[in-house]
C-alpha positions as CSV (number, residue, x, y, z in Angstrom):
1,X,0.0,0.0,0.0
2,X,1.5,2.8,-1.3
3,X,0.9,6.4,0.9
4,X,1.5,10.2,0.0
5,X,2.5,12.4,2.4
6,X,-0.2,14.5,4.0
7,X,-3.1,11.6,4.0
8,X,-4.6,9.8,7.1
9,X,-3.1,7.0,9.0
10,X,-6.4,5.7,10.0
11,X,-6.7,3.8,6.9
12,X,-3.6,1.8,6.8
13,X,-4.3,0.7,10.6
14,X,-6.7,-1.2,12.8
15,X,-7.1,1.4,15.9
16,X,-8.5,-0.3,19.3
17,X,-10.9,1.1,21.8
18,X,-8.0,1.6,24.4
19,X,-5.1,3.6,22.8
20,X,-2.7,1.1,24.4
21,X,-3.8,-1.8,22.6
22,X,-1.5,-2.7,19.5
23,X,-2.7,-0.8,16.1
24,X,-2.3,-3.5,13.9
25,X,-1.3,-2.9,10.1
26,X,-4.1,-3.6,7.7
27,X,-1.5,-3.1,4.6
28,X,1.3,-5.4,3.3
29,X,2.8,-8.1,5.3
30,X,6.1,-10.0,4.1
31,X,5.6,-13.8,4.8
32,X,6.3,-14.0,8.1
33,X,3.8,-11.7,9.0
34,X,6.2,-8.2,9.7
35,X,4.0,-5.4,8.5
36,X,5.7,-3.7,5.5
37,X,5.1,-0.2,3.6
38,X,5.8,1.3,0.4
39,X,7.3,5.1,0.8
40,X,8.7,7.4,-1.5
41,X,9.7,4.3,-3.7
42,X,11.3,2.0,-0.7
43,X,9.9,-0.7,1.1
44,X,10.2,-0.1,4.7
45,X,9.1,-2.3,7.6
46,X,6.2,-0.3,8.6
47,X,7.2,0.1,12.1
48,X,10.7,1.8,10.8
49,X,7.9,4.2,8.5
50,X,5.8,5.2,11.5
51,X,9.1,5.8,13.7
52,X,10.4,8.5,11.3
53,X,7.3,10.0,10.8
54,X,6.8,11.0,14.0
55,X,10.4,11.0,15.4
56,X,12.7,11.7,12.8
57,X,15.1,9.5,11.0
58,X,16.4,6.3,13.1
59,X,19.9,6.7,14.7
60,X,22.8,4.9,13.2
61,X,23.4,1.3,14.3
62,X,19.4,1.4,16.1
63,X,16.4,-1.0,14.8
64,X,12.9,0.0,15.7
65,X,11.1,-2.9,17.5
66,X,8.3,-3.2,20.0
67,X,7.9,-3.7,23.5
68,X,4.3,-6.2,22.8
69,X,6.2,-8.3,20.1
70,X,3.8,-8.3,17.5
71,X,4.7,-8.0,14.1
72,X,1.9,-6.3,12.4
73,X,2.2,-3.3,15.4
74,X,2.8,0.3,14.8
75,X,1.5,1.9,17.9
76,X,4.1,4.6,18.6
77,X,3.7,3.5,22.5
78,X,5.2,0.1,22.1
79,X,7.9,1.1,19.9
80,X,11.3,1.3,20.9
81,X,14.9,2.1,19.0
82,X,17.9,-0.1,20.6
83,X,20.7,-1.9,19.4
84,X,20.1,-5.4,17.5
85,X,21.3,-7.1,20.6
86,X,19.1,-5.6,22.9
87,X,16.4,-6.4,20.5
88,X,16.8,-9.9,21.0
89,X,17.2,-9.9,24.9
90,X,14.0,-8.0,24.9
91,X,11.9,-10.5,22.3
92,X,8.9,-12.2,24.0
93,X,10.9,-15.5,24.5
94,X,13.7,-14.2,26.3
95,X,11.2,-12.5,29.0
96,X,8.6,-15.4,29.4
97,X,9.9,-18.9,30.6
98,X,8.2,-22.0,30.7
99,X,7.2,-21.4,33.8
100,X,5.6,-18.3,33.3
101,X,3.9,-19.5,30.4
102,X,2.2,-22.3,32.0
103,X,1.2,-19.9,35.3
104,X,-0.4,-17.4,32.7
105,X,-2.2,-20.3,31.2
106,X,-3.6,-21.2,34.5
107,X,-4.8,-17.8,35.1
108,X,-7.1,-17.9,32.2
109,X,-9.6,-20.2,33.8
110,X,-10.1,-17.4,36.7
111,X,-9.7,-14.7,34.1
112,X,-11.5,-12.2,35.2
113,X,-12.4,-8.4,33.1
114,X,-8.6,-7.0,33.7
115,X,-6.6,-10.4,34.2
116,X,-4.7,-9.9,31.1
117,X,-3.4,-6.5,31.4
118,X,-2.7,-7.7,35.6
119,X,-0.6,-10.3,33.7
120,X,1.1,-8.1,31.1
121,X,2.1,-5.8,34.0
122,X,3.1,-8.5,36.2
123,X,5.6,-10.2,34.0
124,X,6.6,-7.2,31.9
125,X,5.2,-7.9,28.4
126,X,1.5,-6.4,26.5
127,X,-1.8,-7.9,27.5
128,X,-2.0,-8.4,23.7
129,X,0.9,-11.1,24.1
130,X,-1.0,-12.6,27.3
131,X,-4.4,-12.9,25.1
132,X,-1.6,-14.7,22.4
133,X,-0.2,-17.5,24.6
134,X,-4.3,-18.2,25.8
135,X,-5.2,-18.6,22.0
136,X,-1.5,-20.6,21.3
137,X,-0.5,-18.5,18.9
138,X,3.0,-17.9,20.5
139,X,4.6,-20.5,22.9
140,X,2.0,-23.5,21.5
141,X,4.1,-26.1,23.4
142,X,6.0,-24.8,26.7
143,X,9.1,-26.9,27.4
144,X,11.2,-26.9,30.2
145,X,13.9,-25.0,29.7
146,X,17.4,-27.5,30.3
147,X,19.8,-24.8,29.2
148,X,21.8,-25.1,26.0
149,X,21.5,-28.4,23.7
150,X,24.6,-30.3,23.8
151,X,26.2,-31.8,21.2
152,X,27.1,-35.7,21.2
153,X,30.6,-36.0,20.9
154,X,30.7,-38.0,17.7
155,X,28.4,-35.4,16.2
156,X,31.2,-33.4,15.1
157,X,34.7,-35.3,12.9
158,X,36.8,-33.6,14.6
159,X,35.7,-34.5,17.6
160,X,35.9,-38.0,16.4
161,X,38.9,-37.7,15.1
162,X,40.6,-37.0,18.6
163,X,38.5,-39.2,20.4
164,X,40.1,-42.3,18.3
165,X,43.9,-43.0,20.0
166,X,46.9,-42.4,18.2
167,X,48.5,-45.8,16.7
């Protein structure tokens, strides 16, 4: 969806009843569902397109993400600029762990009118990604978290290699 400067917002975007809920995109998504924008010529991810409009161009070595995860958001309250590495310390799955997930699933059979956004506060994420991991459309099979997989040793030839003695 292409857009000239000067014209409404409102028509590329799904606004909620409460202004923090996620404005979801109603234009182009790429295949893995990030929200995407035609501008000037470009295609920009459309969260990068609504950061400069209202802030300006996006510091050197900064991505624009969002604090509620979702793809298809461009609500300027859950965006955020930040290094790529702090991007991926501050994805969903690094601040939910199995744990969490399951105690949040729990909760929805006593859900009561504000037990998402009670949950969202509680563990630090959007009550649009609590309302996600009730419908299983992120974390559809919580696993215990064991710490990094490790390898078997004769995964790797090298490792084979040494492990056979010297004639």
């Amino acid at each position: 969806m292409s857009h000239s400067p000067g014209v409404t917002i409102k028509q590329l975007v799904k606004l909620p009843k409460d202004p923090a809920d996620c404005w979801t995109w109603l234009g182009t998504t790429d295949g893995s569902g990030t929200a995407r924008k035609d501008f000037c010529g470009q295609q920009l991810v459309a969260r990068r397109w609504q950061w400069m409009q209202l802030f300006g161009p996006i510091p050197p070595g900064l991505v624009i993400t969002t604090t509620c995860g979702s793809k298809s958001c461009i609500n300027p309250h859950h965006l955020r600029a930040c290094t790529q590495a702090e991007a991926c310390r501050g994805s969903v799955q690094t601040l939910l762990m199995p744990d969490d997930v399951t105690e949040i699933r729990r909760a929805k059979k006593d859900k009561g009118p504000n037990t998402a956004r009670v949950l969202a506060d509680r563990f630090g994420v959007s009550d649009t990604t609590i309302r996600d991991i009730w419908n299983r459309n992120t974390w559809a099979k919580p696993r215990p978290n064991f710490g990094p997989r490790k390898r078997s040793p004769t995964s790797s030839p090298a490792l084979e290699a040494a492990a056979t003695p010297a004639p």
